[in-house]
C-alpha positions as CSV (number, residue, x, y, z in Angstrom):
1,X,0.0,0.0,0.0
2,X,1.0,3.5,-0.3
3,X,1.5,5.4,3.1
4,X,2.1,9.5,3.0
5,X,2.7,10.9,6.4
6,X,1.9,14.3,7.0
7,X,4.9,16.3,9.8
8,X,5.4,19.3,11.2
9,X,8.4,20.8,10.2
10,X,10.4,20.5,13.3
11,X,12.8,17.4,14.4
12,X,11.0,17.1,17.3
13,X,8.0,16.1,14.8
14,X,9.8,14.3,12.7
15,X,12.4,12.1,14.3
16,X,9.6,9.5,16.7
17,X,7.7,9.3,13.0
18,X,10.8,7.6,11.4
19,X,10.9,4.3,12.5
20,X,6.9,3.5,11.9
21,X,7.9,5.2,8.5
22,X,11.0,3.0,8.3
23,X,9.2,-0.1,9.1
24,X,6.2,0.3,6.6
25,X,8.5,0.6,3.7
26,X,11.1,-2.2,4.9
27,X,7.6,-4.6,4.7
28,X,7.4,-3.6,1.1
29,X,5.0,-0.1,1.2
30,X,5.3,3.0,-0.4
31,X,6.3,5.9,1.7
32,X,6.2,9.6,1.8
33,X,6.9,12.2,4.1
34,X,5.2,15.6,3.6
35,X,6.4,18.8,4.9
36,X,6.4,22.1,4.9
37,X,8.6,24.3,3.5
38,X,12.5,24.1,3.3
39,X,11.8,20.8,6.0
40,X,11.9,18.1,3.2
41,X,16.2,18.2,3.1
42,X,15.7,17.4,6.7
43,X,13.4,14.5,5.3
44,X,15.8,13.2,3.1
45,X,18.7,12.7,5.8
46,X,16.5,10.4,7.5
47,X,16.6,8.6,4.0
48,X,13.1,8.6,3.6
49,X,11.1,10.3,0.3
50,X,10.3,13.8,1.4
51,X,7.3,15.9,-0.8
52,X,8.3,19.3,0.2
53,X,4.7,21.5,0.2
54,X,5.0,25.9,-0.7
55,X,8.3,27.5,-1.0
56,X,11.3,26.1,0.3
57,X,12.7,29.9,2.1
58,X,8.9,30.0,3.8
59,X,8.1,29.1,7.7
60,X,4.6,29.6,8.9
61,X,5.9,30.2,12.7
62,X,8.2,32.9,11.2
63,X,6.1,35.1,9.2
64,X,5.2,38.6,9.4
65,X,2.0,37.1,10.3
66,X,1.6,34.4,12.7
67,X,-1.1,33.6,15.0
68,X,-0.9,34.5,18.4
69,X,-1.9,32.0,21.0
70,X,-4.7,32.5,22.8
71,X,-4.7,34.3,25.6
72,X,-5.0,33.4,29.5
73,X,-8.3,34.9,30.7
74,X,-10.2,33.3,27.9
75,X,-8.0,29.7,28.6
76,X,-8.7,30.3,32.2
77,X,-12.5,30.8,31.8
78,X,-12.8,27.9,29.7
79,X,-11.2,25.4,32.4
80,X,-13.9,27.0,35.1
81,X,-16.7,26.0,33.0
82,X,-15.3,22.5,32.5
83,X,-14.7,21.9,36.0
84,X,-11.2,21.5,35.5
85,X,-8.4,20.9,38.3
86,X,-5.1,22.3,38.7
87,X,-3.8,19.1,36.7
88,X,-6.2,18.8,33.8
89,X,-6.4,22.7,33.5
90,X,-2.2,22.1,32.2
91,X,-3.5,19.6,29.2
92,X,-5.9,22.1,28.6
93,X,-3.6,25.3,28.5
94,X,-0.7,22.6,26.7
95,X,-4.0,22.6,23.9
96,X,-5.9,25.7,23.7
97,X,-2.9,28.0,24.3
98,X,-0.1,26.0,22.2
99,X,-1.1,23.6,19.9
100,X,-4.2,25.3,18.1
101,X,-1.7,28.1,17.2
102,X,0.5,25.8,14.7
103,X,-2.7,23.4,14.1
104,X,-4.7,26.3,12.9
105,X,-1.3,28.4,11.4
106,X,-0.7,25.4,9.0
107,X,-4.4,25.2,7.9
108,X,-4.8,28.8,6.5
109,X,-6.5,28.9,3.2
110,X,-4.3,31.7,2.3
111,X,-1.0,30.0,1.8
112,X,-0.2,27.2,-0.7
113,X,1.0,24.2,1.7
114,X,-2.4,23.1,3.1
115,X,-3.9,22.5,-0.7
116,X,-0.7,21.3,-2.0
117,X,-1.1,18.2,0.6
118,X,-4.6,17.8,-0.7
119,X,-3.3,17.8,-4.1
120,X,-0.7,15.7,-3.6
121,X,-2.6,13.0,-2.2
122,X,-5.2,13.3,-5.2
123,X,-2.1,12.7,-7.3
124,X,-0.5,9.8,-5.7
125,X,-3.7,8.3,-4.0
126,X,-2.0,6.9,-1.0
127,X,-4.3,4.2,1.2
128,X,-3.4,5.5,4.4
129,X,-2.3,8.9,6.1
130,X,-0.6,9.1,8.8
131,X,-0.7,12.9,10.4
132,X,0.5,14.4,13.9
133,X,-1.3,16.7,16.4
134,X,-0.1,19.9,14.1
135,X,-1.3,18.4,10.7
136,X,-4.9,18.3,10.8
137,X,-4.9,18.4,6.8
138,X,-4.0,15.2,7.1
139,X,-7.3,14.4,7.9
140,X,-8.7,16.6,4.8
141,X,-6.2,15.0,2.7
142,X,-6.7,11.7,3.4
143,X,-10.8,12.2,3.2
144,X,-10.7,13.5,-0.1
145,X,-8.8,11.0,-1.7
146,X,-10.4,8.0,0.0
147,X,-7.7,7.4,2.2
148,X,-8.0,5.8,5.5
149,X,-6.8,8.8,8.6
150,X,-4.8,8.1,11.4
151,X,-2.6,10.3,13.9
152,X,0.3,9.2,15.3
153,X,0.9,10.6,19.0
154,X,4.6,10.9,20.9
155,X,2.9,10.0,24.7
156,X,0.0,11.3,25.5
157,X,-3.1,13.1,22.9
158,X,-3.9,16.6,25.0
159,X,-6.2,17.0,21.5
160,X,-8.1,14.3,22.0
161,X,-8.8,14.7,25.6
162,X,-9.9,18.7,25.1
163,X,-12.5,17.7,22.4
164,X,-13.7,15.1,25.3
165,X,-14.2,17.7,27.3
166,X,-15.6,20.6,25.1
167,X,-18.5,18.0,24.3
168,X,-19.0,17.4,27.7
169,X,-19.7,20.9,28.6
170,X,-20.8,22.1,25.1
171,X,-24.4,23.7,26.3
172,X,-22.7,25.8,29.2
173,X,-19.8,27.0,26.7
174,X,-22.3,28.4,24.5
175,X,-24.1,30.1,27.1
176,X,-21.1,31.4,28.2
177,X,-20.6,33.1,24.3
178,X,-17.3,30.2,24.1
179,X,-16.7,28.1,21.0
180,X,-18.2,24.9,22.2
181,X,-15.0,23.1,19.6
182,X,-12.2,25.7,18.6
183,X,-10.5,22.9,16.8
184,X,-12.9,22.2,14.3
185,X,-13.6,26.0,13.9
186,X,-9.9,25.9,12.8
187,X,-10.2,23.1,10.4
188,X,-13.9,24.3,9.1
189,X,-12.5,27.0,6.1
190,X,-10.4,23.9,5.0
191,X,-12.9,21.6,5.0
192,X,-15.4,23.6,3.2
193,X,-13.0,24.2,0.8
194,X,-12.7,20.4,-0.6
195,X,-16.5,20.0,1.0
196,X,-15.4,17.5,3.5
197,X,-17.8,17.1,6.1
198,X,-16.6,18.5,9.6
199,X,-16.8,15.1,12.0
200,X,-15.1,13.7,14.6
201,X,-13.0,11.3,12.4
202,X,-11.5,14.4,10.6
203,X,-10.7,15.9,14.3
204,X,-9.1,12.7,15.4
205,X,-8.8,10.5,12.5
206,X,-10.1,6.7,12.2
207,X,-7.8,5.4,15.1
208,X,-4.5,7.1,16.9
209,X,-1.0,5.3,17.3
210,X,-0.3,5.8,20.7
211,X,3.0,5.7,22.1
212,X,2.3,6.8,25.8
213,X,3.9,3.8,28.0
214,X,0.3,2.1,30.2
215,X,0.3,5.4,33.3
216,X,1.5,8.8,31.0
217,X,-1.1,8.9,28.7
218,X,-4.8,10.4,29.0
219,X,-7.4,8.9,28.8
220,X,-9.8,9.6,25.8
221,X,-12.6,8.3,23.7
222,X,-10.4,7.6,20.7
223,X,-9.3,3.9,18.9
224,X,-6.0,3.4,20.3
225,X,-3.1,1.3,18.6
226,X,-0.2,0.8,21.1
227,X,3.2,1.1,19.3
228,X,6.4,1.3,20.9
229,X,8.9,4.8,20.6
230,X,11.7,3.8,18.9
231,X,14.5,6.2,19.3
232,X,15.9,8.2,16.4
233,X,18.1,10.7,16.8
234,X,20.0,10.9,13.4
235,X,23.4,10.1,13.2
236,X,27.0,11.1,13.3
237,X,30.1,10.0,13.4
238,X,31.0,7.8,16.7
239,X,33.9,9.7,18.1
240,X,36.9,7.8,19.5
241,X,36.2,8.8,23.3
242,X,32.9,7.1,23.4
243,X,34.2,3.9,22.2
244,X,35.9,3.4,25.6
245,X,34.4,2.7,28.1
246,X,33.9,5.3,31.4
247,X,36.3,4.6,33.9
248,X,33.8,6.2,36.7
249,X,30.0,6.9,36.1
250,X,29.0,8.7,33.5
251,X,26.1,11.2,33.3
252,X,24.5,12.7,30.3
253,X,23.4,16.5,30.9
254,X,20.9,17.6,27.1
255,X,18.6,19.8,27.8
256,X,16.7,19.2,24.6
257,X,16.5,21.1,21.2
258,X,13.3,23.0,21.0
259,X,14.3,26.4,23.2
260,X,18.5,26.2,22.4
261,X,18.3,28.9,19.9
262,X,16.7,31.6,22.0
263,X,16.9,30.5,25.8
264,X,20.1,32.3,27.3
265,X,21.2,29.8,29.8
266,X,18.4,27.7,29.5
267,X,16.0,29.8,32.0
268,X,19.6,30.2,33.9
269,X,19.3,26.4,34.8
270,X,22.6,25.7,33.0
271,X,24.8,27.7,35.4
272,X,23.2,25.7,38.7
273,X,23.5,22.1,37.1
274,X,27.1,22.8,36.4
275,X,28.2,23.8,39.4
276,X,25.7,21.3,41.2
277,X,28.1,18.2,39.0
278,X,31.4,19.8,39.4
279,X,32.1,18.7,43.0
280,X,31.1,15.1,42.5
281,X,33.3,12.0,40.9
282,X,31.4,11.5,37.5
283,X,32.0,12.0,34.5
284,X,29.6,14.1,32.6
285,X,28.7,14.4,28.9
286,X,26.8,18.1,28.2
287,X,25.2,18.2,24.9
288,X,24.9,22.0,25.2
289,X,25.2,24.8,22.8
290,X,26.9,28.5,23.3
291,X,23.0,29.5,24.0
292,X,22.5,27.2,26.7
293,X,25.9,27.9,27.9
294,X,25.4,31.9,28.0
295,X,29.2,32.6,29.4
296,X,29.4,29.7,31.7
297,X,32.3,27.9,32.3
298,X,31.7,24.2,32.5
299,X,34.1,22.5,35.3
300,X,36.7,19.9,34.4
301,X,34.6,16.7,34.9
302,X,32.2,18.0,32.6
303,X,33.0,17.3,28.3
304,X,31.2,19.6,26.0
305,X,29.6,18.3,23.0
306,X,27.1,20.4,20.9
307,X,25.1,17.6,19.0
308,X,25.5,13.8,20.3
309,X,22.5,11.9,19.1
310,X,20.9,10.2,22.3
311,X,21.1,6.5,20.7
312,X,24.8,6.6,21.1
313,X,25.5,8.5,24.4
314,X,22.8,7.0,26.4
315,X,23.8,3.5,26.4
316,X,27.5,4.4,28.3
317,X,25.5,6.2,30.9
318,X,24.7,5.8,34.2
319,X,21.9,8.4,34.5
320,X,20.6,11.2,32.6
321,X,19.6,14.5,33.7
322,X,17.5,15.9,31.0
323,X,14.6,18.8,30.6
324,X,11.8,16.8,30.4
325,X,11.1,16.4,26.8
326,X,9.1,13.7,25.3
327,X,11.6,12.6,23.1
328,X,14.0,12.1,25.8
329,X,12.3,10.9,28.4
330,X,11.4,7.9,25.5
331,X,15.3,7.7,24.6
332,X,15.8,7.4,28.6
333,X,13.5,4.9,28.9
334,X,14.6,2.7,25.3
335,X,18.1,2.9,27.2
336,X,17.0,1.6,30.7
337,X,18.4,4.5,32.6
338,X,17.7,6.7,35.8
339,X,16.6,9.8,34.7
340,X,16.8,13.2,36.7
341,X,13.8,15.5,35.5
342,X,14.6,18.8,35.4
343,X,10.8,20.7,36.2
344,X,9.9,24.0,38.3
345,X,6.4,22.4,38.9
346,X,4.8,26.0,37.4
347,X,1.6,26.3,35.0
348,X,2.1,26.2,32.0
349,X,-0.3,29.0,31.2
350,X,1.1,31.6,28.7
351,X,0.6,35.1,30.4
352,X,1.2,38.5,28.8
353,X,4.6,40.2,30.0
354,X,4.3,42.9,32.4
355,X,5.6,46.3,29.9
356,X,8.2,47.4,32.8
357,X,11.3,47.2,31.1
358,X,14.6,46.7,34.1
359,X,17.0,48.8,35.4
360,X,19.2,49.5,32.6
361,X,15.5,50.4,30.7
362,X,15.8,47.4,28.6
363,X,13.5,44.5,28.3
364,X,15.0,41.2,29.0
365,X,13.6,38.5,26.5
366,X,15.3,35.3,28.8
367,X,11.7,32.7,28.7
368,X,9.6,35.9,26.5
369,X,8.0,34.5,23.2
370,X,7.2,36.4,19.8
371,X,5.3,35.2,17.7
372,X,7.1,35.1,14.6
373,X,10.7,35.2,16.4
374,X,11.4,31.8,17.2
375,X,13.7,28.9,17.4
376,X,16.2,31.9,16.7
377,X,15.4,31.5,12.9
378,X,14.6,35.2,12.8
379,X,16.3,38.5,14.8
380,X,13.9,40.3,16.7
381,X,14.9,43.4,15.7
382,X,13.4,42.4,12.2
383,X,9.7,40.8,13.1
384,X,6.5,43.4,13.8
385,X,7.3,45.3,16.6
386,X,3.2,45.1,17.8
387,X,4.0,41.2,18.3
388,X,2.8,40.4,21.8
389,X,5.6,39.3,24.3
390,X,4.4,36.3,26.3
391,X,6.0,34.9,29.4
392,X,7.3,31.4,28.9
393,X,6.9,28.7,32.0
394,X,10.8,27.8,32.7
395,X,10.2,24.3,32.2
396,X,9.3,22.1,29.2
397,X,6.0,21.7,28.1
398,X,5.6,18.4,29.5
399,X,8.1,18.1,32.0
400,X,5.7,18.2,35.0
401,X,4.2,15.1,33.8
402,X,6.9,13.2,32.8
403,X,8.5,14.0,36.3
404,X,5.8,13.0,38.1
405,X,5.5,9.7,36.2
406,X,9.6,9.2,36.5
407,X,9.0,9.5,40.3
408,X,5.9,6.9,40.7
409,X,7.7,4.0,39.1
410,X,10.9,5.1,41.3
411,X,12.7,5.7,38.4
412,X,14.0,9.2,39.1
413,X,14.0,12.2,40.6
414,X,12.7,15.8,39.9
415,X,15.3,18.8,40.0
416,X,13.7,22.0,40.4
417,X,16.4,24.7,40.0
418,X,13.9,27.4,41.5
419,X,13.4,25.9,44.2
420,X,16.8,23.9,45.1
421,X,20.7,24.9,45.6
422,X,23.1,23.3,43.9
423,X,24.3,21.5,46.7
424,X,20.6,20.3,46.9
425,X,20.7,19.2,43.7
426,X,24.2,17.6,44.1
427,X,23.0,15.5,46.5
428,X,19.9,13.9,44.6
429,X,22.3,13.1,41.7
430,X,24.7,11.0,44.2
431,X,21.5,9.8,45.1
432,X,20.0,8.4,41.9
433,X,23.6,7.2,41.5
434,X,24.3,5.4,44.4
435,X,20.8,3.8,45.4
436,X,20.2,0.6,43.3
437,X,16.1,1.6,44.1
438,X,16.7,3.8,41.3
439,X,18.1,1.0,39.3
440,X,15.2,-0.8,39.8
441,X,12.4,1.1,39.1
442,X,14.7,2.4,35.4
443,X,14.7,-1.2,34.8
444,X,10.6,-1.8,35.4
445,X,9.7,1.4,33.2
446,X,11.9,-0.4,30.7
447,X,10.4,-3.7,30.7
448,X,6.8,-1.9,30.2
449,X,8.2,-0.3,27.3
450,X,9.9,-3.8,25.8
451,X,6.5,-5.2,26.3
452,X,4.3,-2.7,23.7
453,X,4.5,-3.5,19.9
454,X,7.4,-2.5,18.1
455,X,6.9,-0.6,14.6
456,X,7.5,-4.0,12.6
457,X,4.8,-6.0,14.8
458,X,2.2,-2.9,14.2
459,X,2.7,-2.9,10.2
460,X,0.2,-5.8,9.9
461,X,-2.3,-3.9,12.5
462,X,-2.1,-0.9,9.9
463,X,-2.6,-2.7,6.9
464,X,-5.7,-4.8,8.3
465,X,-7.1,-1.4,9.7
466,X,-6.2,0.7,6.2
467,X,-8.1,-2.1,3.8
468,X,-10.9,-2.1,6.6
469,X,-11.7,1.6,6.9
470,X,-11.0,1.2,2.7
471,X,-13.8,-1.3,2.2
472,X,-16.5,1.2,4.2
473,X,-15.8,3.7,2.5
């Protein structure tokens, strides 16, 4: 059969899609990767077949117009009339307030890339499409060519659960003058377009690979195929050093990819971790950049490397102290390690920024986000000055979560650098090191993990599930 796959264009996006993608074409099935923009070179490393959709020098997040999220008194008043608690309200804010902005971004009827994915799948006729959270015109792409719809999720579907609740609570959010389902008011001027009717199957496709380990993910009324997150991380040359092994234990310090372009010192966590690691007898692997590093000087225990991909590092570790991210809390996991969570335990809730500048009169951007001036792709100095300058939570999106699920299974640890010292946070390192509890629990998350289908043993569950939907159409 012919699979296309429809990705944001970010690595974070693209790498956990690679191995599914990798092991529908190694059983024999055509395979495309669709993408935005100049994304599709990025594609082609992973040696898969990229369709690159619009103009290679164009990015929807860094355009003169972008959409802004939404804001916090609306996101606020929306988790009151739902009923929400302080834990829920985060996969609500984690939707309404981040997601929606790139779903709805790459939707617009006013740019090529949406219709070129529709066209493209009327060319090729592909039986199944496979989108993420981002690319709901997966869905319209995949309807109007007959295609069977799926989504493909990294650990848990904060989509799916928001549109659970919206219907719940639909008559009291129209009182209240809410949209009762923003999502498919995003995906309704698309729609109508190709006149594809606006159900729930175009929301969340016909069924959702889910790679949330059984105890991360929500709960949700959506068909569920459990698939295993393989790790992929690119590749690079294995250097020398790493082929030896560690004469004492090794740590790997990554802070992840999505904020090291415009995060000085990482919401100044780098600084504390560094100084928390030089006093003790590790060795320590930092895959951190000069913007993560902002000036500070990492102590001798501590080797510097910008780019490592996790696959090879991980495995000559003892522990890892990472930010939380989904991807590597998965790599973590796939490698049976410890892993210290780096999480303030704050909302998530985007907020506007106070218009106080500081003392010197300037504004400091450290955890501020423009629309349109991000990843560092684009100076400030050069985006709408009218942007609005929200205040970013100095944490990962997910990593309160993750955290708290590292800690149940006794896995981990949580490091809050707001709230502890470094010598606080020296001493849960030694800890996680020297108490074979933490061993333990790494080794339980692990065997959970083993136990869920791997991309090859799901390939037959697709292609059963493609000719059915097929057949009914």
């Amino acid at each position: 059969m012919r699979v296309l796959f429809a990705v944001d264009p970010s690595i974070a996006h693209l790498y956990p899609m690679v191995p599914m993608a990798w092991a529908l074409q190694n059983a024999g099935h055509e395979v495309r990767l669709a993408s935005f923009g100049g994304f599709a070179e990025r594609i082609a490393e992973t040696g898969l077949t990229p369709v690159q959709l619009g103009d290679a020098a164009w990015a929807a997040r860094v355009s003169d117009d972008p959409l802004e999220p939404n804001g916090p008194v609306e996101a606020q008043l929306y988790a009151d009339i739902m009923g929400l608690n302080a834990e829920e309200r985060e996969h609500w804010f984690l939707f309404y307030q981040y997601l929606l902005t790139p779903i709805s971004d790459y939707l617009r009827v006013d740019r090529p890339e949406a219709q070129e994915l529709v066209k493209f799948a009327q060319d090729w006729k592909p039986d199944l499409v496979i989108w993420d959270l981002t690319q709901a015109a997966g869905a319209i792409a995949a309807r109007v060519c007959g295609a069977a719809s799926a989504r493909l999720v990294f650990a848990w579907d904060p989509v799916g659960w928001s549109l659970d609740r919206l219907a719940g609570h639909a008559d009291e959010l129209r009182a209240a003058g809410l949209d009762e389902n923003p999502l498919a008011t995003a995906v309704r001027p698309l729609a109508d377009r190709y006149g594809v009717e606006l159900d729930q199957e175009l929301l969340v496709g016909q069924w959702t690979l889910d790679t949330a380990p059984p105890g991360l993910g929500l709960p949700t009324t959506t068909k569920k195929v459990p698939l295993r997150y393989v790790p992929y991380n690119g590749a690079v040359t294995v250097p020398q050093w790493l082929l030896e092994p560690p004469t004492r234990p090794r740590i790997c310090l990554t802070l992840g990819e999505s904020y090291r372009r415009f995060i000085r010192g990482d919401f100044d966590r780098t600084p504390l971790l560094l100084e928390a690691l030089a006093e003790l007898d590790v060795e320590v692997v930092a895959t951190l950049n000069d913007v993560q590093l902002d000036g500070a000087v990492p102590p001798a225990n501590v080797r510097l490397v910008e780019y490592l991909p996790l696959t090879q590092i991980l495995p000559t570790c003892s522990a890892v102290i990472h930010h939380g991210g989904l991807g590597t809390f998965q790599a973590s996991v796939a490698a049976n390690l410890p892993q210290l969570v780096c999480d303030t335990l704050e909302s998530i809730m985007l907020r506007f920024e106070e218009a106080d500048a500081g003392e010197d009169g300037e504004q400091d951007d450290i955890g501020v986000y423009r629309s349109g001036v991000e990843y560092g792709v684009r100076d400030p100095e050069e985006a709408p000055k009218e942007t609005i300058r929200w205040v970013m939570p100095a944490k990962k999106l997910e990593a309160t979560p993750i955290s708290n699920y590292v800690i149940s299974r006794g896995a981990g640890v949580r490091l809050n650098h707001h709230a502890q010292s470094a010598s606080e946070l020296r001493d849960l390192i030694a800890q996680v090191l020297d108490d074979p509890s933490f061993r333990r629990g790494a080794q339980a998350v692990h065997d959970v993990w083993q136990a869920l289908p791997g991309p090859a043993e799901v390939v037959p569950v697709l292609e059963t599930l493609t000719a059915e939907a097929r057949r009914r159409r």
